[in-house]
C-alpha positions as CSV (number, residue, x, y, z in Angstrom):
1,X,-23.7,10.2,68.8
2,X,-20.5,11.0,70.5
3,X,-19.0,8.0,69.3
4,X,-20.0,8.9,66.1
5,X,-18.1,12.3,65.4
6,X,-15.1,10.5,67.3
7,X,-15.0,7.6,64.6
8,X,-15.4,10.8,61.9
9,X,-12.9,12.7,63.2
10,X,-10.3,9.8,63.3
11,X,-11.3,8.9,60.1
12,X,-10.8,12.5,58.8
13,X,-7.1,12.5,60.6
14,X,-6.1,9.5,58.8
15,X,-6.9,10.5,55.3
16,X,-5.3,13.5,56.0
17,X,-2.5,11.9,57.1
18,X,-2.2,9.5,54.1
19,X,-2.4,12.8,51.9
20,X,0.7,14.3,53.4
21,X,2.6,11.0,53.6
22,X,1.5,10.9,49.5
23,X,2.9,14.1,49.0
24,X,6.2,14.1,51.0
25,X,6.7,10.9,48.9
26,X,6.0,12.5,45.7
27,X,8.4,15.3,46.6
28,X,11.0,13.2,47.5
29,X,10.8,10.9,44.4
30,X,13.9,12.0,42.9
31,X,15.8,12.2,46.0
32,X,15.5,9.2,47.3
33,X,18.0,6.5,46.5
34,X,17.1,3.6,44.1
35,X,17.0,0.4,45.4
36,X,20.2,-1.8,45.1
37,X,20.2,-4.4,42.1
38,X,21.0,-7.6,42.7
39,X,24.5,-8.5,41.1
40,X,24.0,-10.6,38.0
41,X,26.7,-13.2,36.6
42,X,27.0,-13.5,32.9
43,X,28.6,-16.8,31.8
44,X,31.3,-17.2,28.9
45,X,33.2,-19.3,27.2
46,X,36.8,-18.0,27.6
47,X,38.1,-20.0,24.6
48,X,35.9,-18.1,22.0
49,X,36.4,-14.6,20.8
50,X,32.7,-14.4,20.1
51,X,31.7,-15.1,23.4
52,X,34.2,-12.8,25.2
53,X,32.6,-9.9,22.6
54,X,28.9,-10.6,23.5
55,X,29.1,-11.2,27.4
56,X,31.3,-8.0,27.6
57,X,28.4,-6.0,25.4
58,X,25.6,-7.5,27.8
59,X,27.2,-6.7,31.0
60,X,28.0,-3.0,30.0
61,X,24.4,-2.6,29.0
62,X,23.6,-3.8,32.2
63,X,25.6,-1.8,33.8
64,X,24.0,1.1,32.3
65,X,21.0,0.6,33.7
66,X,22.6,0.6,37.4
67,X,22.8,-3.4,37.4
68,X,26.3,-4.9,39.0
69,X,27.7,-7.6,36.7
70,X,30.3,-9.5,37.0
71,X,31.6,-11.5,33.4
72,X,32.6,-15.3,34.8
73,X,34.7,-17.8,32.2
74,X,33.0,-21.7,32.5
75,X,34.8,-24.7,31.0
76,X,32.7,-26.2,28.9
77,X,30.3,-24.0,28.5
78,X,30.3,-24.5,24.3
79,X,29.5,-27.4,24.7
80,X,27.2,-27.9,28.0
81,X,23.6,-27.2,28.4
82,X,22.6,-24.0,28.8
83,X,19.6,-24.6,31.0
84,X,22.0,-26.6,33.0
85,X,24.6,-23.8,33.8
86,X,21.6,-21.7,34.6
87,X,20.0,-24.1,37.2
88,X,22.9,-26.1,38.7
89,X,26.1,-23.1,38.4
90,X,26.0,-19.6,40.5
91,X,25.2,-17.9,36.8
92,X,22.3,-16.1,36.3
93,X,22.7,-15.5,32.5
94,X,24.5,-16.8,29.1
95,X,24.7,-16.2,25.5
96,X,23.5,-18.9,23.5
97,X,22.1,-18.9,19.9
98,X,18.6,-20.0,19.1
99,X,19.3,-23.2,17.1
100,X,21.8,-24.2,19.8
101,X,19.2,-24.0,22.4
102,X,16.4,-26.1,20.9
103,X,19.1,-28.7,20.3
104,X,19.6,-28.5,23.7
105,X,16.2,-28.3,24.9
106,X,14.3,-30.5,22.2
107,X,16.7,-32.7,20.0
108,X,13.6,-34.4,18.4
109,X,12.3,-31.1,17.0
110,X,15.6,-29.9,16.1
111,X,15.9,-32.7,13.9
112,X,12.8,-32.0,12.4
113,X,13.3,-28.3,11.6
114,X,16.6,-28.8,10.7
115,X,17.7,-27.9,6.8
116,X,15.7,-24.8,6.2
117,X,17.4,-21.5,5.0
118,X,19.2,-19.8,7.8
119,X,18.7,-16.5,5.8
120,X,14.8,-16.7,5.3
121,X,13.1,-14.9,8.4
122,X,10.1,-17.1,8.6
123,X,11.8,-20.1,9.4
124,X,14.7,-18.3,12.0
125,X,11.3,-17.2,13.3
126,X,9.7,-20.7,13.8
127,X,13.3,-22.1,14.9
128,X,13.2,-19.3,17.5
129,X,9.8,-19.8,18.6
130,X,10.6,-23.7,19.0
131,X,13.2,-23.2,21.3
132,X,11.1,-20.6,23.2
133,X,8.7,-23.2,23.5
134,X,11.0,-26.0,25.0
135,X,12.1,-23.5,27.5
136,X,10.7,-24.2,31.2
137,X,8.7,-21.4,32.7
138,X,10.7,-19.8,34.8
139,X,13.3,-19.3,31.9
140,X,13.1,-16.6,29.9
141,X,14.9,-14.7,27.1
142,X,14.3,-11.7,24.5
143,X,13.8,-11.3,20.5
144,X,16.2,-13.2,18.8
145,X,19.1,-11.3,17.4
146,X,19.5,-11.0,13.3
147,X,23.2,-11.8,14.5
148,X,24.1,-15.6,13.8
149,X,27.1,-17.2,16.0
150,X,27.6,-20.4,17.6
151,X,29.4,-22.4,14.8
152,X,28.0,-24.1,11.5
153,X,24.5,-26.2,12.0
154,X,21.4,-27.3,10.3
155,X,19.7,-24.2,12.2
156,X,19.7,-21.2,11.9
157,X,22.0,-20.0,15.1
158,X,20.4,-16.7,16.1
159,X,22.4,-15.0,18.9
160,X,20.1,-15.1,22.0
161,X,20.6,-14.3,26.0
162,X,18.8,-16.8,28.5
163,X,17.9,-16.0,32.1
164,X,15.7,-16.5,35.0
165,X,12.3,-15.2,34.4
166,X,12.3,-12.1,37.2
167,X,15.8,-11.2,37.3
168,X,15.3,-8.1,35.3
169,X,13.1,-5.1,35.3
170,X,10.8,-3.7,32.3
171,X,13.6,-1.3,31.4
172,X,16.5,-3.9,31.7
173,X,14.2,-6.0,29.4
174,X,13.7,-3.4,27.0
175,X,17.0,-2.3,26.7
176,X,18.6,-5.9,26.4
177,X,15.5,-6.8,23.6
178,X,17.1,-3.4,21.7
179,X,21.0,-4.3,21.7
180,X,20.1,-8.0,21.0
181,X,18.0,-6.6,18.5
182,X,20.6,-4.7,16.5
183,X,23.7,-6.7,16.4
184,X,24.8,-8.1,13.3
185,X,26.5,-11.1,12.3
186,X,29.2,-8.8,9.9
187,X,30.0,-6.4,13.4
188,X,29.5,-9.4,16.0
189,X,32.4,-11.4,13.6
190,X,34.6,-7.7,12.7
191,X,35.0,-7.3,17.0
192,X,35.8,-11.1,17.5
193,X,38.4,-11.0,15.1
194,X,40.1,-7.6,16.2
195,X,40.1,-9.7,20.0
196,X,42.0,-12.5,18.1
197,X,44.4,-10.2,16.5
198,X,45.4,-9.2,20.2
199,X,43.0,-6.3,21.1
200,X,41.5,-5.6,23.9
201,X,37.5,-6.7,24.4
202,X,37.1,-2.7,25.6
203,X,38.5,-1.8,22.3
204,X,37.1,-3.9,20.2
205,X,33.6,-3.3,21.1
206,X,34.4,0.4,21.7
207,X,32.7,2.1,18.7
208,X,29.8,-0.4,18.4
209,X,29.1,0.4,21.6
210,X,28.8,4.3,21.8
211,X,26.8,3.8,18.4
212,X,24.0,1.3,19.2
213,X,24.4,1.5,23.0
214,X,25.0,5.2,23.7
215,X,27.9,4.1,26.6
216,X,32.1,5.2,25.9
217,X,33.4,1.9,27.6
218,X,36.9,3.6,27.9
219,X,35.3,6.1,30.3
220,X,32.3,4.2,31.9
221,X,30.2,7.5,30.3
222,X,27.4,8.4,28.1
223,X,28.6,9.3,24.8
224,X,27.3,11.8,22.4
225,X,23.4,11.4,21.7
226,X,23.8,12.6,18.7
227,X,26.4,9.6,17.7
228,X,24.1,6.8,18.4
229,X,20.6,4.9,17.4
230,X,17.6,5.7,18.9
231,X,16.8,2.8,21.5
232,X,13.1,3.7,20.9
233,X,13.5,2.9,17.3
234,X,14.5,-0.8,17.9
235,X,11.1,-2.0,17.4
236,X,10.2,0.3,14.4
């Protein structure tokens, strides 16, 4: 019996320990520091205008969700694999378009869905979804932008990031399925250009940015809430 009420009594001193451990960590919730983010390396090709745009919008996003980036020029990289950069180069993500990729990835299907009509959104869909499909599984990427880059093809050239499957959180996901979401091919080509004409990326992207992503890149801020689009609206 004595053992008994000794075994109850422990048990009864952990739970209540457990309790106040529960609550001195629920008071502390939004004290305590975040965890550090790995640093993530977004790969561009320094020869294009386009690229220099998107892997500056990406790692500012990033950034604004506490992620460390760090924007890395690779020779070649227009013209090399993607999946290849990603596995054999210290890069941990790139820009590519969807068409691109499944060329890439699956030549033989490319062929085969090649000639549709890049503006019909059935058949960007099923070029999209091919390319998802000839992607390995620890590969990942996000919806496929209404933004077209990458150079004339046969496919429909949808602008896409690529990256290793757990690299990002649910929010870092969310919030690079949203920007990919609403760039346009008009705005993607109007900030390329004003890079060409001798601006720099930071002010070329500047308004595009503090309307669709909320963030003043001159000033590493927030802007205005009320000059921007709703994130949560993205998939409305």
């Amino acid at each position: 019996m004595k053992a008994h009420h000794q075994f109850v009594a422990a048990a009864a001193l952990c739970t209540a320990a457990v309790a106040l451990s529960s609550c001195a960590s629920e008071d502390n919730i939004y004290t305590q520091a975040r965890p550090e983010k790995a640093d993530i390396a977004i790969a561009i090709d320094g020869a294009s205008n386009e690229q220099v745009v998107l892997g500056e919008i990406y790692s500012r996003v990033l950034k604004g969700q506490g992620r460390p980036t760090s924007v890395t020029s690779v020779t070649g990289l227009d013209d090399a694999p993607t999946l290849e950069v990603l596995r054999e180069q210290p890069i941990d993500f790139v820009v590519t378009c969807s068409g691109r990729l499944l060329e890439q990835a699956d030549p033989k299907a490319a062929k085969e869905l090649a000639g549709g009509d890049v503006t019909d959104g059935a058949y960007t869909d099923e070029v999209y979804g091919a390319a998802v499909a000839a992607m390995p599984g620890d590969m990942r990427t996000v919806d496929p932008s209404p933004a077209q880059a990458c150079g004339e093809s046969e496919l429909p050239q949808n602008v896409i990031p690529v990256f290793h499957k757990g690299t990002f959180d649910h929010g870092e996901i969310n919030r690079l399925n949203f920007i990919t979401r609403v760039l346009s091919t008009d705005r993607l080509e109007e900030m390329a250009e004003e890079v060409d004409k001798g601006a720099t990326v930071e002010d070329a992207i500047a308004e595009w940015m503090i309307e669709y992503a909320h963030i003043d890149v001159h000033h590493d801020t927030p802007a205005d809430p009320e000059d921007v689009i709703d994130p949560d609206s993205a998939s409305k």
